[in-house]
ZADO-1210 file (C-alpha; in nm, 4 decimals, padded with zeros to 6 digits):
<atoms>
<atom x="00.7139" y="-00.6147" z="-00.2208" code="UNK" pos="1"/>
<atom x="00.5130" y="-00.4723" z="00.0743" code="UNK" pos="2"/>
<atom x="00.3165" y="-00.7157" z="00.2682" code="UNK" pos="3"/>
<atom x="-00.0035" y="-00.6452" z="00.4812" code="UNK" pos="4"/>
<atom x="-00.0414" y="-00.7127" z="00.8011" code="UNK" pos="5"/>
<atom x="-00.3762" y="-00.6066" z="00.9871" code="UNK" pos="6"/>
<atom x="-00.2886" y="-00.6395" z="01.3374" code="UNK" pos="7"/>
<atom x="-00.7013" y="-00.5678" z="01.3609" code="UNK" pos="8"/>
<atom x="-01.0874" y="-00.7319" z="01.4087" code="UNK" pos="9"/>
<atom x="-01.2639" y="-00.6041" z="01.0788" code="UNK" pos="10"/>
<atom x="-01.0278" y="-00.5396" z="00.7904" code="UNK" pos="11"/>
<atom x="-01.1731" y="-00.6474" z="00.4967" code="UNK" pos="12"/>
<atom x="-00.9741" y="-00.9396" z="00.3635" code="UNK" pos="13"/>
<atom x="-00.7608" y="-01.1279" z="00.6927" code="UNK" pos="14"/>
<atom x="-00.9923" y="-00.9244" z="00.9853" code="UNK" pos="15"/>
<atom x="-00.8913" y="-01.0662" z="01.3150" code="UNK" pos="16"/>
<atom x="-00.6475" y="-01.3492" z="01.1604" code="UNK" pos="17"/>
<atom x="-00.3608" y="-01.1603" z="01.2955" code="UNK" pos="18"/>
<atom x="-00.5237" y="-00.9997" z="01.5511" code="UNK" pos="19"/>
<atom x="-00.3324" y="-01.1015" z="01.8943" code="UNK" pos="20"/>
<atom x="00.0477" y="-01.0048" z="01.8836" code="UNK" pos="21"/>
<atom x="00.1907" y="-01.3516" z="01.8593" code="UNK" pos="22"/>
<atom x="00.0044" y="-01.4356" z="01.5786" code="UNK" pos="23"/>
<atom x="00.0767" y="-01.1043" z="01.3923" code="UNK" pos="24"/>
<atom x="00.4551" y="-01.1562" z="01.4390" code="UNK" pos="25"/>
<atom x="00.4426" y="-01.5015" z="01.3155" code="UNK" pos="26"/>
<atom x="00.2527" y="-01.4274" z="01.0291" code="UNK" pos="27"/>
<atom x="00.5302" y="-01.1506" z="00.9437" code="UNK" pos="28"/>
<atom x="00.7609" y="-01.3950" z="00.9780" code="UNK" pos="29"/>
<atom x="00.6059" y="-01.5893" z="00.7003" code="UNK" pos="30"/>
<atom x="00.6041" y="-01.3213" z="00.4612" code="UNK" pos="31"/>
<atom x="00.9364" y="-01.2864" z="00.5311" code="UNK" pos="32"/>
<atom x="01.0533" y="-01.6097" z="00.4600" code="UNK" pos="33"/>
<atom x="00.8177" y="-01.5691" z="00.1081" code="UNK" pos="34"/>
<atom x="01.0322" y="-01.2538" z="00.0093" code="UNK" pos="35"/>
<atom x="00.8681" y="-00.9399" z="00.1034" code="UNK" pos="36"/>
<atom x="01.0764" y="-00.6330" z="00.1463" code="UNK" pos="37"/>
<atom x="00.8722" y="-00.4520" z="00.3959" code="UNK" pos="38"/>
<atom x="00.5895" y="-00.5681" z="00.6316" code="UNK" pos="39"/>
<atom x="00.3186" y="-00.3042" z="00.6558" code="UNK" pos="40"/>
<atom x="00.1449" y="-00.2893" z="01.0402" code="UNK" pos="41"/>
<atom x="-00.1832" y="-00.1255" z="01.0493" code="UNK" pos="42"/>
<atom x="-00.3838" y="-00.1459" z="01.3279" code="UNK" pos="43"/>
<atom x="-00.7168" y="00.0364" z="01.2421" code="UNK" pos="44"/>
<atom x="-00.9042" y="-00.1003" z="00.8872" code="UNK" pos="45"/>
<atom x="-00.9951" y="00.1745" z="00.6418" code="UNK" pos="46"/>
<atom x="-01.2383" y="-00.0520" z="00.4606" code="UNK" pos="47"/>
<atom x="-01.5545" y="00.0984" z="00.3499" code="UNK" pos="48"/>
<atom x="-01.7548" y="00.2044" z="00.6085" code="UNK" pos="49"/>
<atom x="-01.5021" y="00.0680" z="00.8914" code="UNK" pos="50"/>
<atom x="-01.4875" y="00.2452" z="01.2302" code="UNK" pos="51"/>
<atom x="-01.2197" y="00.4688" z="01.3886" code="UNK" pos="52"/>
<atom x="-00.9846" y="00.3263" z="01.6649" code="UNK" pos="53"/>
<atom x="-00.8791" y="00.5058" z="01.9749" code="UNK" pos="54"/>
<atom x="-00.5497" y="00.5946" z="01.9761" code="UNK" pos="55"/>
<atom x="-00.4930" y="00.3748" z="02.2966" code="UNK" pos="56"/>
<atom x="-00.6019" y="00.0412" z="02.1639" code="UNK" pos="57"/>
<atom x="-00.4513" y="00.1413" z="01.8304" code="UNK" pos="58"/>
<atom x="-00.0832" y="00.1714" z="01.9849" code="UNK" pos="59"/>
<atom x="-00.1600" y="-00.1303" z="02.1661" code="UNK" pos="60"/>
<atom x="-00.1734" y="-00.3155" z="01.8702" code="UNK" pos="61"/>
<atom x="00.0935" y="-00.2281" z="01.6463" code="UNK" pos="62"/>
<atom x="00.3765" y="-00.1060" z="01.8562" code="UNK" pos="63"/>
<atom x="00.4339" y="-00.4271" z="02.0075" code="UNK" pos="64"/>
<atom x="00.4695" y="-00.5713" z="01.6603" code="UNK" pos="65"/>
<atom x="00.6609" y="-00.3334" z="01.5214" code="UNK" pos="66"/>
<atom x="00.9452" y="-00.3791" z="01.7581" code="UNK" pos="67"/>
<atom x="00.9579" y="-00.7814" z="01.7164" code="UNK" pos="68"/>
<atom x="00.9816" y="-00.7425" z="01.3052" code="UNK" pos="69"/>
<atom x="01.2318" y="-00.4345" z="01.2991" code="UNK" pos="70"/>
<atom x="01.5703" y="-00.5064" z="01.2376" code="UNK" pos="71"/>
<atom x="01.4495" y="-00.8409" z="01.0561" code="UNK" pos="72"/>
<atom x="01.2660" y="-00.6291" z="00.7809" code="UNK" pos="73"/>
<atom x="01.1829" y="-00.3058" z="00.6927" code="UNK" pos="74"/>
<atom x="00.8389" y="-00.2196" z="00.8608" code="UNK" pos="75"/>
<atom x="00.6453" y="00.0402" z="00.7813" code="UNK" pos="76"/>
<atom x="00.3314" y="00.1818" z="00.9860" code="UNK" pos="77"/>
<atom x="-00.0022" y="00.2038" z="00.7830" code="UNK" pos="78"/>
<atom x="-00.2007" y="00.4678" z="01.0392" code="UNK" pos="79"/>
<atom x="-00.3539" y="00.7820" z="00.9782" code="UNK" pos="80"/>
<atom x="-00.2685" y="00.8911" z="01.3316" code="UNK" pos="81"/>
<atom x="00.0559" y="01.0882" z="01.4071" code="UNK" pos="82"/>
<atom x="00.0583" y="01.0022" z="01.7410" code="UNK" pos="83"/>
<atom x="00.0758" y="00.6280" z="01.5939" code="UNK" pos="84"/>
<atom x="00.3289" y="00.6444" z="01.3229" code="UNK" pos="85"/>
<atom x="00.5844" y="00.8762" z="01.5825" code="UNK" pos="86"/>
<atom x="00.5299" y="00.5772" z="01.8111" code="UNK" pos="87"/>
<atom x="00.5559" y="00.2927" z="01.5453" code="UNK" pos="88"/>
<atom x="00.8751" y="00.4458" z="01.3857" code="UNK" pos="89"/>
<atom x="01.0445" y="00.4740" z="01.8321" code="UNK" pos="90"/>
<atom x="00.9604" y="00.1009" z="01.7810" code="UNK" pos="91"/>
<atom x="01.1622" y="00.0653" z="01.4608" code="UNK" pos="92"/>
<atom x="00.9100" y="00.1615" z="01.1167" code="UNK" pos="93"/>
<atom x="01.0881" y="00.3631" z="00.8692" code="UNK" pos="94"/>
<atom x="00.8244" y="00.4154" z="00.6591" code="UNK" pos="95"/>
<atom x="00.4584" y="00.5882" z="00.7034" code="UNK" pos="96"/>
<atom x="00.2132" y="00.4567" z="00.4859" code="UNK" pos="97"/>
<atom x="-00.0746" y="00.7337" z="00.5218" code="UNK" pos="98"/>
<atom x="-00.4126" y="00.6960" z="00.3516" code="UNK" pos="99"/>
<atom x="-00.4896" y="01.0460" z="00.4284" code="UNK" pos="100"/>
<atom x="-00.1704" y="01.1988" z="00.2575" code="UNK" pos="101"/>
<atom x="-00.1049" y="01.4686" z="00.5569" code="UNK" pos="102"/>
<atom x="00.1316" y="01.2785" z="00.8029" code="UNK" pos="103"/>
<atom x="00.4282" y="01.4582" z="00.5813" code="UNK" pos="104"/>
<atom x="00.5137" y="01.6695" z="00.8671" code="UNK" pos="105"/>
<atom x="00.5664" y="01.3442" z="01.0879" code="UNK" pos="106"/>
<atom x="00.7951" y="01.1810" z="00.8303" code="UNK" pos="107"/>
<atom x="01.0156" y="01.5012" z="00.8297" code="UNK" pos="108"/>
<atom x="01.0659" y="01.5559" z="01.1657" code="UNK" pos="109"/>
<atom x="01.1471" y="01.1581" z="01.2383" code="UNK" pos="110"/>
<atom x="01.3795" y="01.1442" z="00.9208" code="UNK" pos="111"/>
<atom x="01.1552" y="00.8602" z="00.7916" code="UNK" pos="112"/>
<atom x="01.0260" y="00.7674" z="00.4361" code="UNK" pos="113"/>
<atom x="00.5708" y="00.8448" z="00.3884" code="UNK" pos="114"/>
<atom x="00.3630" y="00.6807" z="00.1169" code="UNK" pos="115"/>
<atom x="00.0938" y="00.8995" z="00.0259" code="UNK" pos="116"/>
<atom x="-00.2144" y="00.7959" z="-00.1088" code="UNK" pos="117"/>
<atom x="-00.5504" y="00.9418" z="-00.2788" code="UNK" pos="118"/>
<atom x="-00.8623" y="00.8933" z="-00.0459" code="UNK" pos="119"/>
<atom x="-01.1935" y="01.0828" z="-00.1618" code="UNK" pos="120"/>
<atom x="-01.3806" y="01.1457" z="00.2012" code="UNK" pos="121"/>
<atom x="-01.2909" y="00.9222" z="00.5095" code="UNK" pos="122"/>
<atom x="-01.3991" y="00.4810" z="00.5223" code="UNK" pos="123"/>
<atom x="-01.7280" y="00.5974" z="00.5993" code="UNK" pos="124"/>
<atom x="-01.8318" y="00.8200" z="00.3272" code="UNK" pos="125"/>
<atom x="-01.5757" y="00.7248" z="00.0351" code="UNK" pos="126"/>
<atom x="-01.7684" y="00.4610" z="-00.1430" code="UNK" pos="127"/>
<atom x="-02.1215" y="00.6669" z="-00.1287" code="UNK" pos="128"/>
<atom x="-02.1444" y="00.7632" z="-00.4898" code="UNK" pos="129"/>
<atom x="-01.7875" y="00.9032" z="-00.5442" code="UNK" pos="130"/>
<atom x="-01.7478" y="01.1288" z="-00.8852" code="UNK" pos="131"/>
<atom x="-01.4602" y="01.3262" z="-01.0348" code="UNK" pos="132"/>
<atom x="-01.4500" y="01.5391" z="-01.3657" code="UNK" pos="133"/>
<atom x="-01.1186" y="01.3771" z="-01.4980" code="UNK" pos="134"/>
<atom x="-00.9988" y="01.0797" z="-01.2003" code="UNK" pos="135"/>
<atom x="-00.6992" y="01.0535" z="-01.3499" code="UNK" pos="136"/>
<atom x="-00.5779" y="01.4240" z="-01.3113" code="UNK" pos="137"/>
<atom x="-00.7010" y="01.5015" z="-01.0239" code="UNK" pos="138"/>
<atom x="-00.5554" y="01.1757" z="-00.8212" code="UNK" pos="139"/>
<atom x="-00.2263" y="01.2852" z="-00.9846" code="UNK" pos="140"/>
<atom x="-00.2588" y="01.6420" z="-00.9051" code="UNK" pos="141"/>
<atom x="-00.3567" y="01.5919" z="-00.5544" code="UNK" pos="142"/>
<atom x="-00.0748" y="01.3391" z="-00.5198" code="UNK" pos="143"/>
<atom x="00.2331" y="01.6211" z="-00.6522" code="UNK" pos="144"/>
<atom x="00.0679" y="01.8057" z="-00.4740" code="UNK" pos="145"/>
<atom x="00.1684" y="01.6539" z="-00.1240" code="UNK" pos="146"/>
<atom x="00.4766" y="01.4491" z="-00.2644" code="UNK" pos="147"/>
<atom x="00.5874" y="01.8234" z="-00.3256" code="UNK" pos="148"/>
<atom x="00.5155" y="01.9378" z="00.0197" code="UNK" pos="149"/>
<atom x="00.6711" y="01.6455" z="00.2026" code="UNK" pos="150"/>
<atom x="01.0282" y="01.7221" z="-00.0005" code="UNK" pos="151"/>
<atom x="00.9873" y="02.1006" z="00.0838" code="UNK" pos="152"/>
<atom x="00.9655" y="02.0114" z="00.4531" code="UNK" pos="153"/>
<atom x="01.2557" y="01.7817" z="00.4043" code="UNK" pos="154"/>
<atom x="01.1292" y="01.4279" z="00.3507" code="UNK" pos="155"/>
<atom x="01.4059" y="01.2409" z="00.1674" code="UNK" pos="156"/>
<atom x="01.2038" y="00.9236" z="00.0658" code="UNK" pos="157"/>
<atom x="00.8260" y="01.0025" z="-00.0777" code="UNK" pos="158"/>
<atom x="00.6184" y="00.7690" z="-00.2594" code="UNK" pos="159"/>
<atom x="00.2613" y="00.8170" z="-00.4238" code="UNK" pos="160"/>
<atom x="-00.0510" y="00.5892" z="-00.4497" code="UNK" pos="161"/>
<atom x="-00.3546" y="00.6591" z="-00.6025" code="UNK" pos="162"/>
<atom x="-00.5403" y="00.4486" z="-00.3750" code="UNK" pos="163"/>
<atom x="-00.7261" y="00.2128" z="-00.5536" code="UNK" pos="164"/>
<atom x="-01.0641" y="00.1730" z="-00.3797" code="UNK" pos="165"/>
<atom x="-01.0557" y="00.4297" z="-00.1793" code="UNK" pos="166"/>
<atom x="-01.3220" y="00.6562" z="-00.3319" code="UNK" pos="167"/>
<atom x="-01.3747" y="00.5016" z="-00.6204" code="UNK" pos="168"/>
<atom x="-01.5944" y="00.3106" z="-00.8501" code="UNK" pos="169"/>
<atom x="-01.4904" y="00.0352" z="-01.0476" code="UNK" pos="170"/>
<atom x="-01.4527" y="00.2417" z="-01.3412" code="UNK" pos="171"/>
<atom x="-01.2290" y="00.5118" z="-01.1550" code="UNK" pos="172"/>
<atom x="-00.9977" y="00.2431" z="-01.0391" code="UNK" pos="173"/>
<atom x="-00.9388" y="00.0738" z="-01.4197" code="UNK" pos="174"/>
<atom x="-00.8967" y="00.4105" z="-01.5260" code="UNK" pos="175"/>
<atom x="-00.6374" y="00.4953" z="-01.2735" code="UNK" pos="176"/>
<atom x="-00.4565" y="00.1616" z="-01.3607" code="UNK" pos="177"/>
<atom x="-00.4669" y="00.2222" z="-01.7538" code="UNK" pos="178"/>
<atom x="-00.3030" y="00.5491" z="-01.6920" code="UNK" pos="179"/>
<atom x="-00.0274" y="00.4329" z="-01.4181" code="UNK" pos="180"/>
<atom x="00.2408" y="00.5484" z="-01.6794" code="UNK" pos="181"/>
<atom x="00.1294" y="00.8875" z="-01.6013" code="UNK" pos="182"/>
<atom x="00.1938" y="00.8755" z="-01.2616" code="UNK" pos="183"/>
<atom x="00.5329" y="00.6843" z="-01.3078" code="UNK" pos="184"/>
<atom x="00.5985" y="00.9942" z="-01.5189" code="UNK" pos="185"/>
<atom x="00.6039" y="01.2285" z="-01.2482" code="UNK" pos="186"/>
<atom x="00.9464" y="01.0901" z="-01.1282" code="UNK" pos="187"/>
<atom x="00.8064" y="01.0410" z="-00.7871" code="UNK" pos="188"/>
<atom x="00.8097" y="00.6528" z="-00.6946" code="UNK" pos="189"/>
<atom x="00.4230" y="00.4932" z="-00.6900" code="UNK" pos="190"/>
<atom x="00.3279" y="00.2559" z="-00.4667" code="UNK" pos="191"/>
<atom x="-00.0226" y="00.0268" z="-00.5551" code="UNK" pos="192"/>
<atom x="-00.2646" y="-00.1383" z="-00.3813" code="UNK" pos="193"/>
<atom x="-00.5169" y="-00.3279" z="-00.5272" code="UNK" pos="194"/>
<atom x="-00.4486" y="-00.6828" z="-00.3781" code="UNK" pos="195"/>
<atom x="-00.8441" y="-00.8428" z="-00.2914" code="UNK" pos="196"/>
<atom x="-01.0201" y="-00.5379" z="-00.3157" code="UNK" pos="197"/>
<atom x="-01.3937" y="-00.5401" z="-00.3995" code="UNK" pos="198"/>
<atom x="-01.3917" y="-00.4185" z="-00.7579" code="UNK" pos="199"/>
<atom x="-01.1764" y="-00.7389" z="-00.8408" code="UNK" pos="200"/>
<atom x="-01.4797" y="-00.9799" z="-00.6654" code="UNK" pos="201"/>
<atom x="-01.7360" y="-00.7266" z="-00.9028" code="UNK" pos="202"/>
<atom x="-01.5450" y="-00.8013" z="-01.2272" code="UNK" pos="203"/>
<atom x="-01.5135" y="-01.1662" z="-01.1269" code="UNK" pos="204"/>
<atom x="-01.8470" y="-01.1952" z="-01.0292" code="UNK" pos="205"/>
<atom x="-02.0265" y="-01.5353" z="-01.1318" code="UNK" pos="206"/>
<atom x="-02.3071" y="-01.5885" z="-01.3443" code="UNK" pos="207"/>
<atom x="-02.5744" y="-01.4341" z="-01.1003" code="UNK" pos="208"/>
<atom x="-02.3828" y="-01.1301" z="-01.0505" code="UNK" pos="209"/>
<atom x="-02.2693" y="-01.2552" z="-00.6854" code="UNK" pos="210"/>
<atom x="-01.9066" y="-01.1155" z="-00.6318" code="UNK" pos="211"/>
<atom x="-01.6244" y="-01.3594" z="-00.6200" code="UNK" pos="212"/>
<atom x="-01.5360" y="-01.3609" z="-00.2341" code="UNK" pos="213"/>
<atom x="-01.2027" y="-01.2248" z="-00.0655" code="UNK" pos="214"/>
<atom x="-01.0307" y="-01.6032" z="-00.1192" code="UNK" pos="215"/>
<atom x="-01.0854" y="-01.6221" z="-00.4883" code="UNK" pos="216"/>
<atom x="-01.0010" y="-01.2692" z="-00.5537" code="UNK" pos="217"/>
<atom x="-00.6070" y="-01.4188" z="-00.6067" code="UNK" pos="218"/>
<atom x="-00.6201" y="-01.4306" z="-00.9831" code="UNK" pos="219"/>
<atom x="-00.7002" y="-01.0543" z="-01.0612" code="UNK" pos="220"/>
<atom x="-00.4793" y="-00.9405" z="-00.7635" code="UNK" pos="221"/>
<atom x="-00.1779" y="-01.1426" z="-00.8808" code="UNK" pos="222"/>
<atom x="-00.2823" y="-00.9252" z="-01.2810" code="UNK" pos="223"/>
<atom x="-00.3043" y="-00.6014" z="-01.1414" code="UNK" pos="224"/>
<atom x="-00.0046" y="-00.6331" z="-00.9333" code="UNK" pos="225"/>
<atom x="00.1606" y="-00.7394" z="-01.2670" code="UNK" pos="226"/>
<atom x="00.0054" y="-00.4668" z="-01.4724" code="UNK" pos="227"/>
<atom x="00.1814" y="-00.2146" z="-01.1887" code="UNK" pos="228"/>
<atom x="00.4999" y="-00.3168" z="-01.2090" code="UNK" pos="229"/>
<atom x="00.5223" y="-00.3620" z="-01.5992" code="UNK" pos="230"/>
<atom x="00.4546" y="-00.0250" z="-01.5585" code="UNK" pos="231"/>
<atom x="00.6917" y="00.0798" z="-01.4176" code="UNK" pos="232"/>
<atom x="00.5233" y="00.0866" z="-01.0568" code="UNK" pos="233"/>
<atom x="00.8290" y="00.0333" z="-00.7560" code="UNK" pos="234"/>
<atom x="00.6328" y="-00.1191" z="-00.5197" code="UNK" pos="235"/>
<atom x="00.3358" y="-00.3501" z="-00.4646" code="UNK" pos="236"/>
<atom x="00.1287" y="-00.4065" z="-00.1578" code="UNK" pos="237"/>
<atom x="-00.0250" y="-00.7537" z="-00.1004" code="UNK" pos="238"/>
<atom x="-00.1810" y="-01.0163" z="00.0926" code="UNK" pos="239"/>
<atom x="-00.0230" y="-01.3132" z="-00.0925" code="UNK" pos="240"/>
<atom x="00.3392" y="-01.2316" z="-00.0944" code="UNK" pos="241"/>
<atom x="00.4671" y="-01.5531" z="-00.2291" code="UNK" pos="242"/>
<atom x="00.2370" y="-01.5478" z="-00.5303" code="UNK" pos="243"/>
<atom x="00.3551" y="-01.2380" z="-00.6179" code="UNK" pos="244"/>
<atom x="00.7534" y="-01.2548" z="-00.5678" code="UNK" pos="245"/>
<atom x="00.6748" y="-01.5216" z="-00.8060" code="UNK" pos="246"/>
<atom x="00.4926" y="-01.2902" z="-01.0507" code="UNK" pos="247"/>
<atom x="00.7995" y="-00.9811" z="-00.9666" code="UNK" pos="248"/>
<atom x="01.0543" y="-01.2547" z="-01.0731" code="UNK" pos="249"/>
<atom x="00.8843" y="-01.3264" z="-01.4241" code="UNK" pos="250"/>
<atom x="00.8436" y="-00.9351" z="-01.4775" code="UNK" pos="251"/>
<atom x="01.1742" y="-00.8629" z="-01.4083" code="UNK" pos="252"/>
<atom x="01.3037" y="-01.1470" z="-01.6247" code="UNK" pos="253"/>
<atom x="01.0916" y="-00.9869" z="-01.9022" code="UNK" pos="254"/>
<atom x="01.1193" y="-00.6201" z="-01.8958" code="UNK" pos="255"/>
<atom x="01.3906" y="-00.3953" z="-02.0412" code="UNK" pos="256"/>
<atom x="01.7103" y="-00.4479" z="-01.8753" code="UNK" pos="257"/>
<atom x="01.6475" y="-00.7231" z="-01.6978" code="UNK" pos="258"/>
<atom x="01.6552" y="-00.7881" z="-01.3535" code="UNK" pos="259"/>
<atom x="01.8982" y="-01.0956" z="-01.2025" code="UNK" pos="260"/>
<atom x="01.6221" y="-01.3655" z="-01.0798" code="UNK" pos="261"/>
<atom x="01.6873" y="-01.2527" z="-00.7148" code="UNK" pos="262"/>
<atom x="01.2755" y="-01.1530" z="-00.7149" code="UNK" pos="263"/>
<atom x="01.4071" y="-00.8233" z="-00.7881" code="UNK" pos="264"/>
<atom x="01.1662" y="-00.5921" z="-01.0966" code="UNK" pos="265"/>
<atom x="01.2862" y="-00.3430" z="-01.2497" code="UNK" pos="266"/>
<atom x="01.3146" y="-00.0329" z="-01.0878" code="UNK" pos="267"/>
<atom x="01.2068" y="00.2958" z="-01.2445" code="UNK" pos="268"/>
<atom x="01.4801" y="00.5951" z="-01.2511" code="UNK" pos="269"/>
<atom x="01.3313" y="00.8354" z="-01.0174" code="UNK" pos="270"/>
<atom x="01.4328" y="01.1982" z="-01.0037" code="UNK" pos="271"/>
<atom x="01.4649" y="01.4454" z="-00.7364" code="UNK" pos="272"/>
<atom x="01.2253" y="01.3434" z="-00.4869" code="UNK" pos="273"/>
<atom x="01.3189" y="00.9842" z="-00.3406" code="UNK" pos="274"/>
<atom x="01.5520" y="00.7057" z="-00.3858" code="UNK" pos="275"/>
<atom x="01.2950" y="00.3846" z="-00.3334" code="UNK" pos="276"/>
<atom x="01.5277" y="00.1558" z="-00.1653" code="UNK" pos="277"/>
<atom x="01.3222" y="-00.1040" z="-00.2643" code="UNK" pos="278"/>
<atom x="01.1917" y="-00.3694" z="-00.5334" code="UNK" pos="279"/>
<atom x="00.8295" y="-00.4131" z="-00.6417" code="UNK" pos="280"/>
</atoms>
C-alpha cells in the first residue's frame, strides 16, 4: 500500500494540505499508523496542465521530508528529476516512482528500486485529445520496453504502471483496467494509480452531468483499487490509506491462497525482473 504525499501548492486532490514540512511529516505519520507500506514524496504535481518546478524549490520540499519518514517506512520519491530522486534516495528513498519512465539509469547507479509508468506527452499536453490504435498494447509495450532496460542496466527491483490518467480518456483508462491481467502477465510487478482521479468524478457525475468532486471520489477509488489487486496488481497508490488496508484485508481473505489478516493481498509470483518487497 503506497500512500501519497504531495509535499506541493496545486496537486489535484490534497494541493497545499501538506505543503509546509511539519505538516507533510505528520501527515506521513498518519498513514503510517493506517498501514501503508511506503509513503510516496512528490514535490512537483503532474496534474493536467500543472506547471514545472525548479529544481531548487523542488529539493526544498521533499528532501527534508524524506529524511524525517526514512527508517520509519519505506519512502519512495515521486519526481521526474534525477537531480531530485539522487537527492531524495542520500535522504533515505529506496524507491523512484517516475512518471516519465527514463530515471532507470538513476535507480541503477544508486542500487534503488524505479516504478515506471505510461505518460502520453508531458501535464500540459497529455489530456488534449489523446488517441492510440490499440491502448492496451502499446502502454504494455512501452512499459517492457523500459522495465527491460532498467534490468539490463542492473536495476534489481522494477515495477510497471500504466498510468491511469495520464494521457488518457476515460475510455483508455477502463480499458487499461479490464486488461490489467495482461500486464500482470508480463511477470514484471504493476503498480496502479487511480485513487481520485477525474475520470472517477466523470463516471460519478450527478444528474446534470457535473463531476462528483475530489472528496466524493472515495467510492470508485476504494473499486478500482480492489479491481487491481484481485488482479493480481502488487501495489496500490492512494490518498485514503485506511480505507483501503481495509479493502487489501478483505481481498486477501478472499483470493486464492489466502493471505493471514495482517492487511497483507496476495502477492503475484513474479519472474526474473524484481522481487516486490511489498503488499498491495
Amino acid at each position: 500500500m503506497m500512500g501519497i504525499l504531495n509535499v506541493t501548492a496545486d496537486s489535484f486532490s490534497d494541493g497545499g494540505r501538506w505543503f509546509e514540512t511539519h505538516q507533510a511529516v505528520m501527515r506521513g505519520h498518519e498513514m503510517i499508523a493506517e498501514g501503508a507500506d511506503i509513503i510516496d514524496v512528490g514535490g512537483e504535481s503532474t496534474r493536467p496542465g500543472a506547471s514545472g518546478v525548479p529544481v531548487e524549490e523542488e529539493l526544498r520540499r521533499v528532501v527534508p521530508v524524506v529524511a524525517a519518514l526514512a527508517g520509519q517506512v519505506r519512502v519512495s520519491i515521486d519526481t521526474t528529476k534525477a537531480e531530485v530522486a539522487a537527492a531524495a534516495v542520500e535522504a533515505g528513498a529506496s524507491l523512484i516512482n517516475d512518471v516519465s519512465a527514463t530515471l532507470w539509469s538513476v535507480a541503477a547507479r544508486h542500487g534503488v528500486g524505479w516504478v515506471a509508468m505510461h505518460r502520453l506527452g508531458t501535464p500540459a499536453s497529455m489530456q488534449v485529445d489523446p488517441h492510440y490504435g490499440d491502448v492496451v498494447a502499446e502502454v504494455s509495450a512501452l512499459l517492457v520496453e523500459r522495465a527491460g532496460q532498467a534490468a539490463s542496466a542492473g536495476v534489481k527491483e522494477v515495477w510497471i504502471d500504466p498510468g491511469i490518467g495520464f494521457g488518457k480518456t476515460i475510455d483508455h483508462n477502463l480499458q487499461l483496467l479490464a486488461a490489467l491481467d495482461k500486464l500482470v502477465a508480463t511477470g514484471i510487478p504493476v503498480m496502479v494509480g487511480t485513487s481520485r482521479k477525474g475520470f472517477l468524478g466523470a463516471l460519478a457525475a450527478s444528474v446534470d452531468g457535473t463531476p462528483a468532486p475530489v472528496e466524493d471520489r472515495l467510492p470508485g477509488s476504494l473499486a478500482t483499487a480492489t479491481w487491481a489487486m484481485q488482479h493480481g496488481v502488487g501495489m496500490v497508490r492512494v490518498h485514503d490509506v485506511a480505507a483501503s488496508v481495509q479493502a487489501a484485508v478483505l481481498v486477501g481473505r478472499m483470493g486464492p491462497g489466502a493471505a493471514p489478516a495482517t492487511g497483507s493481498s496476495a502477492q503475484p509470483e513474479h519472474q526474473g525482473i524484481a522481487d516486490p518487497g511489498v503488499r498491495a
